[in-house]
Legacy VTK file of the C-alpha trace (Angstrom):
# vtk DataFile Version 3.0
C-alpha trace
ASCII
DATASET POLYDATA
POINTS 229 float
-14.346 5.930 8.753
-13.458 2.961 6.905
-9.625 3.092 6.581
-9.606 4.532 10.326
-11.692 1.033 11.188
-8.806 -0.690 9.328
-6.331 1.102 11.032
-7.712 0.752 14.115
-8.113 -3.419 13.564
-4.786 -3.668 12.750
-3.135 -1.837 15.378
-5.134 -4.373 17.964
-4.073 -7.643 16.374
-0.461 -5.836 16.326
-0.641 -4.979 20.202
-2.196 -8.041 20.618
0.336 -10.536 18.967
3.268 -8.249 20.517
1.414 -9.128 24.059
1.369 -13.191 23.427
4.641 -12.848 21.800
6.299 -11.215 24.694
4.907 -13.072 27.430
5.923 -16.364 25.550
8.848 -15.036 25.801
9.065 -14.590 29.237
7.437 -17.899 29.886
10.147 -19.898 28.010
12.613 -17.134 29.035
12.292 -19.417 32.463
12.821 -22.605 31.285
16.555 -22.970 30.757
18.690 -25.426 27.991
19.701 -28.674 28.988
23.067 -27.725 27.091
23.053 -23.919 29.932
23.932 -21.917 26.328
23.500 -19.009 26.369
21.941 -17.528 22.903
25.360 -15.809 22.136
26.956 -19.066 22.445
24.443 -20.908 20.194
24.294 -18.121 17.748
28.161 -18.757 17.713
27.817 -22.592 17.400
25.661 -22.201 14.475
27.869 -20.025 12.771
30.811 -22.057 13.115
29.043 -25.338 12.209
28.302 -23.389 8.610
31.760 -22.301 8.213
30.599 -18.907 8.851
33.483 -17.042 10.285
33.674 -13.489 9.767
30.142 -12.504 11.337
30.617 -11.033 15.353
27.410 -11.740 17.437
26.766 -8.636 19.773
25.038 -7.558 22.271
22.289 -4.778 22.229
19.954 -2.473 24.355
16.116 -3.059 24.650
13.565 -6.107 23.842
13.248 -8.343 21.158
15.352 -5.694 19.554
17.179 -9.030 17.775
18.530 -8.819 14.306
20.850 -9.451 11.330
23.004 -6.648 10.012
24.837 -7.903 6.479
26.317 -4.304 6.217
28.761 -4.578 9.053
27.854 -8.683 9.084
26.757 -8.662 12.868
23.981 -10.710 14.767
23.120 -7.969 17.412
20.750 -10.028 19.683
18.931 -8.119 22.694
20.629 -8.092 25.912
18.097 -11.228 27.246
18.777 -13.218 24.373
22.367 -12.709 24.536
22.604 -13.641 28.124
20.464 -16.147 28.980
20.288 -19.734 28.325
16.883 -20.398 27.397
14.666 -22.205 24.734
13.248 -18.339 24.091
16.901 -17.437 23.446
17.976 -19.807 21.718
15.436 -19.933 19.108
15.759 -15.951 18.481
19.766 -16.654 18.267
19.212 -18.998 15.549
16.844 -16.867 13.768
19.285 -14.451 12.871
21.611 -16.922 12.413
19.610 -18.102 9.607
19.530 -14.783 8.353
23.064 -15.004 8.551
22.769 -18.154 5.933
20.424 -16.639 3.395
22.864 -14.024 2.924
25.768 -16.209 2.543
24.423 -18.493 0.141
22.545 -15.973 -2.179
18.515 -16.889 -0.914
16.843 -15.023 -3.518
13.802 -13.390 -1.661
16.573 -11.783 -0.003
18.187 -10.301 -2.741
15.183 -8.808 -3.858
13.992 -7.372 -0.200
17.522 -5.934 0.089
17.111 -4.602 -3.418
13.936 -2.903 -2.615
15.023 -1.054 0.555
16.689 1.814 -1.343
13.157 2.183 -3.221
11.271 2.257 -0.328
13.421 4.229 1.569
12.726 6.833 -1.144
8.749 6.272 -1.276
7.869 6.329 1.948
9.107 9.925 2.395
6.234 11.051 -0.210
3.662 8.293 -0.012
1.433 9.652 2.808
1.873 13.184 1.943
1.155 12.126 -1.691
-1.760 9.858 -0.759
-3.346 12.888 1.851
-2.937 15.172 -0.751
-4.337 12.926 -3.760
-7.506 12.190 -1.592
-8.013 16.150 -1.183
-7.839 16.978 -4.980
-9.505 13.537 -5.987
-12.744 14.601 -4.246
-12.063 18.272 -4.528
-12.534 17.397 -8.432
-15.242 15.446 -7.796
-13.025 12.709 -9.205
-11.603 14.264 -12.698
-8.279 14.708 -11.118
-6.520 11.563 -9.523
-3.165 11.689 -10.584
-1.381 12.120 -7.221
-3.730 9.985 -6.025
-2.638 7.162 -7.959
0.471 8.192 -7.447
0.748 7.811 -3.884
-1.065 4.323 -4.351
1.332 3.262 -6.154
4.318 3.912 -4.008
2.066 2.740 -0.762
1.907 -0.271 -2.889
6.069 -0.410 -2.560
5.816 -0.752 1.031
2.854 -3.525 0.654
5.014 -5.754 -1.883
7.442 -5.808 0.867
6.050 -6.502 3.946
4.629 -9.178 1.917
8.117 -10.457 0.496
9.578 -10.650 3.940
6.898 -12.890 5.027
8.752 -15.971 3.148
12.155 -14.853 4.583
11.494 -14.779 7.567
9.850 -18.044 7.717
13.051 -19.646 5.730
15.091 -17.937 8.552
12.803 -19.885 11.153
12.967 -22.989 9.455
16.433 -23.120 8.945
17.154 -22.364 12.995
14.570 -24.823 13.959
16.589 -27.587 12.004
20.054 -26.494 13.243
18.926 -26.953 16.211
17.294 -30.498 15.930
20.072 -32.247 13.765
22.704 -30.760 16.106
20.502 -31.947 19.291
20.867 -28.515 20.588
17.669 -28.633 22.074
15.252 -31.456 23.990
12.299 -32.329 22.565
10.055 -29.768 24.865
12.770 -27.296 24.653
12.512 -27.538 20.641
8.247 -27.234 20.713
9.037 -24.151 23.246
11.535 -22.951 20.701
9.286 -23.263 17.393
6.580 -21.450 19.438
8.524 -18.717 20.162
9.089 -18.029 16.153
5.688 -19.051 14.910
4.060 -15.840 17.025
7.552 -13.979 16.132
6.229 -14.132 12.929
2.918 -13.508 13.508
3.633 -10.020 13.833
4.942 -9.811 10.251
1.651 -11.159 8.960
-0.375 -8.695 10.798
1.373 -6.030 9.372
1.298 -7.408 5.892
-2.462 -7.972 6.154
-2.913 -4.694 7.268
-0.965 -2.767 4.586
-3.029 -5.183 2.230
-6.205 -4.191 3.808
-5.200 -0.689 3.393
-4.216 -1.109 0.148
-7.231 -2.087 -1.045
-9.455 0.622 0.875
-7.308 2.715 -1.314
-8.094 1.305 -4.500
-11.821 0.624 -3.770
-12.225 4.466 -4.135
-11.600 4.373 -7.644
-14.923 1.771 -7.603
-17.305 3.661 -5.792
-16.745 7.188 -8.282
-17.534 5.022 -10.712
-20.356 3.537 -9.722
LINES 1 230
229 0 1 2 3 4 5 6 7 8 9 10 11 12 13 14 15 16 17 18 19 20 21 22 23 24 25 26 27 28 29 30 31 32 33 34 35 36 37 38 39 40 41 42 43 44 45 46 47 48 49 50 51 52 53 54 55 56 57 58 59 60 61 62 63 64 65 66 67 68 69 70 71 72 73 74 75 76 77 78 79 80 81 82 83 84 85 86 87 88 89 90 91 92 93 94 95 96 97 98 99 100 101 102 103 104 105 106 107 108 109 110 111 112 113 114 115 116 117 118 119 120 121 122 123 124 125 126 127 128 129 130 131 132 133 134 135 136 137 138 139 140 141 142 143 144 145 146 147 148 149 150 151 152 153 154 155 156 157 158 159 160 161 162 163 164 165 166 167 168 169 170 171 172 173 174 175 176 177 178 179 180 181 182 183 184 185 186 187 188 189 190 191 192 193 194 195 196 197 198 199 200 201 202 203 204 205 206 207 208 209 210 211 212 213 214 215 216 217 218 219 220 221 222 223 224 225 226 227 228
């Protein structure tokens, strides 16, 4: 009942931060740049003022759907974003533009995400099954046998160490767009506090996820405690 409670409390901060974060969106979605650029034209603007040159900004389907892709080195920003000339868009635009950035000049936190996605592409096609079945023959044993168990705790832990590495990256990519966008006067003073609200609960999400995979985590590990007690 415990890791369903966990579960259950993290999948209502998630659908509640996606809630705000959307209808921020759509609040500051309204408001349109002094400047009328649209977030494909600031994503190219930032680009260009880094000497970035070889990265195409596209347009994609659905919402919020925004990101960075270094394999084929494109900023594929949702169809609203793209469009529309708003402090909403232009704050997402730069985002991935500052994803963009990391990746050109070697951030390090990105190395090692990028490093990691191979690995936990791997893991996660065993870590529930191995975790399920661990729990089975852990208390099956009475708790003499916990090899899988551990097992699949260890490569849930994989998936944990990343959510929590992206945290930093993603608030580097944040920070680098909000600055971009206030050296270059790209944005108004309200348009700029409209813009670094939009990322903060953008970001918020991440945490929520990373708190719950920790919280998870250590539900996980807490077993271990309670045999031996």
């Amino acid at each position: 009942m415990i890791y369903y409670f966990i579960v259950g409390i993290t999948f209502f901060f998630s659908i509640m931060v996606s809630r705000i974060l959307k209808n921020k969106f759509r609040i500051y979605s309204e408001l349109y740049l002094h400047n009328h650029m649209s977030g494909k034209e600031i994503a190219e603007k930032m680009l260009t003022d880094n000497g970035i040159y070889d990265v195409n900004v596209i347009s994609i389907e659905g919402e919020l759907t925004d990101h960075y892709n270094p394999l084929n080195k494109t900023v594929n920003l949702s169809e609203k974003v793209y469009y529309e000339n708003s402090a909403a868009s232009a704050a997402i635009a730069a985002h991935e533009c500052g994803h963009v950035l990391q990746h050109k000049w070697g951030y390090n936190l990105l190395k090692l995400r990028n490093g990691l996605i191979p690995i936990l592409n791997f893991s996660s096609r065993f870590t529930n099954l191995a975790i399920m079945a661990g729990l089975t023959i852990f208390y099956s044993s009475e708790g003499k046998n916990s090899f899988i168990l551990k097992l699949g705790i260890g490569l849930f832990s994989i998936a944990v160490f990343f959510s929590f590495i992206t945290l930093p990256i993603e608030f580097d990519a944040s920070k680098r767009a909000l600055t971009w966008l206030k050296n270059k006067n790209m944005v108004t003073f309200q348009e700029y506090e409209h813009a670094k609200d939009s990322l903060k609960w953008a970001a918020m999400t991440y945490v929520v996820s990373a708190l719950g995979s920790l919280a998870q985590l250590m539900y996980f590990l807490s077993i271990f405690n309670k045999k031996n007690e």
